[in-house]
C-alpha positions as CSV (number, residue, x, y, z in Angstrom):
1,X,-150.5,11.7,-81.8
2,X,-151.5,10.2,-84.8
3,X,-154.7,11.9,-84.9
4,X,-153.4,15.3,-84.8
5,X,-152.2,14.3,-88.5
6,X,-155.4,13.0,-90.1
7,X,-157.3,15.2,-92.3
8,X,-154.7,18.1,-93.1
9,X,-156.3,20.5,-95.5
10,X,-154.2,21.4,-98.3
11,X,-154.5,24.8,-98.0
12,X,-153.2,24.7,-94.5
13,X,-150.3,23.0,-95.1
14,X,-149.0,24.9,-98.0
15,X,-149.7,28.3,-95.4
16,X,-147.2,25.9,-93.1
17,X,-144.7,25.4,-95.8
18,X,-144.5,29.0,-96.9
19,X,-144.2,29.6,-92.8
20,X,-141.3,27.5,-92.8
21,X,-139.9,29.3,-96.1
22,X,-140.5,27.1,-98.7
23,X,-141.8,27.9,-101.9
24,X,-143.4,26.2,-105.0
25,X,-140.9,25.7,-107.4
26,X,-142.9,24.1,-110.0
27,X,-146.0,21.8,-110.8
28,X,-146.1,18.9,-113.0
29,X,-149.3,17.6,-114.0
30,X,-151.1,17.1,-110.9
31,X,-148.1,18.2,-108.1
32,X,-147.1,20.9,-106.7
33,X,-142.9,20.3,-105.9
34,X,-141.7,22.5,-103.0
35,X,-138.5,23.6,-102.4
36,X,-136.4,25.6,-100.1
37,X,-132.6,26.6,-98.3
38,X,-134.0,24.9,-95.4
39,X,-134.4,21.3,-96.8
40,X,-132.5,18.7,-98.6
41,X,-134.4,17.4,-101.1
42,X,-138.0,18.8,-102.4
43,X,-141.6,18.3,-101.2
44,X,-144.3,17.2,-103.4
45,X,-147.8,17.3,-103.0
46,X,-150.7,16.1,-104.9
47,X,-152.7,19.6,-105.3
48,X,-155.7,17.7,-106.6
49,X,-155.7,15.1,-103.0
50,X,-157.5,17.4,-99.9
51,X,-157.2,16.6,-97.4
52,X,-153.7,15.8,-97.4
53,X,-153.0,11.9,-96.5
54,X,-151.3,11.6,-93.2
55,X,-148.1,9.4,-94.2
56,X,-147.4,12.6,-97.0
57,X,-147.6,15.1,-93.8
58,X,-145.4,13.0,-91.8
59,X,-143.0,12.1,-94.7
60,X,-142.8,15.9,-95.2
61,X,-142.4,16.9,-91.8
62,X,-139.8,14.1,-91.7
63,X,-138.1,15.7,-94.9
64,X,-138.8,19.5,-92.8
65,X,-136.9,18.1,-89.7
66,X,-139.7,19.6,-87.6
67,X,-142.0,17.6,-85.3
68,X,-145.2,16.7,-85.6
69,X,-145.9,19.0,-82.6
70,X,-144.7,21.8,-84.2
71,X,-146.9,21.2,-87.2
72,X,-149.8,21.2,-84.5
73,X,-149.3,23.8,-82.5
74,X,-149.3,25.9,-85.9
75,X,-152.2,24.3,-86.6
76,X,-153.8,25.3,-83.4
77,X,-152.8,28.8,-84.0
78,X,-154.7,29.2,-87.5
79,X,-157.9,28.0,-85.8
């Protein structure tokens, strides 16, 4: 499973994030924080790190309470 997670674009995942109705609150320096109803404490993301490392996806799919095999079938789906 684990390489379903490597090499994340950065761009894909924020297209995921706003799927799952989060939104960018604000961005401090170098990160992007993402917030929404849906989850109880914010994202963040490096914007200048692409692709994404795989322990951040999985933290924020973690955070998300999604699995990682939802993350890859949307994946799939934007290919």
């Amino acid at each position: 499973m684990s390489n379903k997670l490597k090499n994340v674009s950065l761009r894909l995942f924020r297209q995921y994030l706003t799927s799952k109705g989060l939104k960018c609150i604000r961005t401090n320096g170098g990160h992007e924080i993402w917030a929404g109803a849906s989850v109880a404490r914010p994202i963040v993301l490096q914007s200048h790190v692409d692709p994404i490392p795989e322990f951040i996806v999985r933290n924020s799919l973690r955070t998300l309470q999604v699995s990682a095999e939802d993350f890859y079938q949307y994946k799939i789906s934007q290919n």
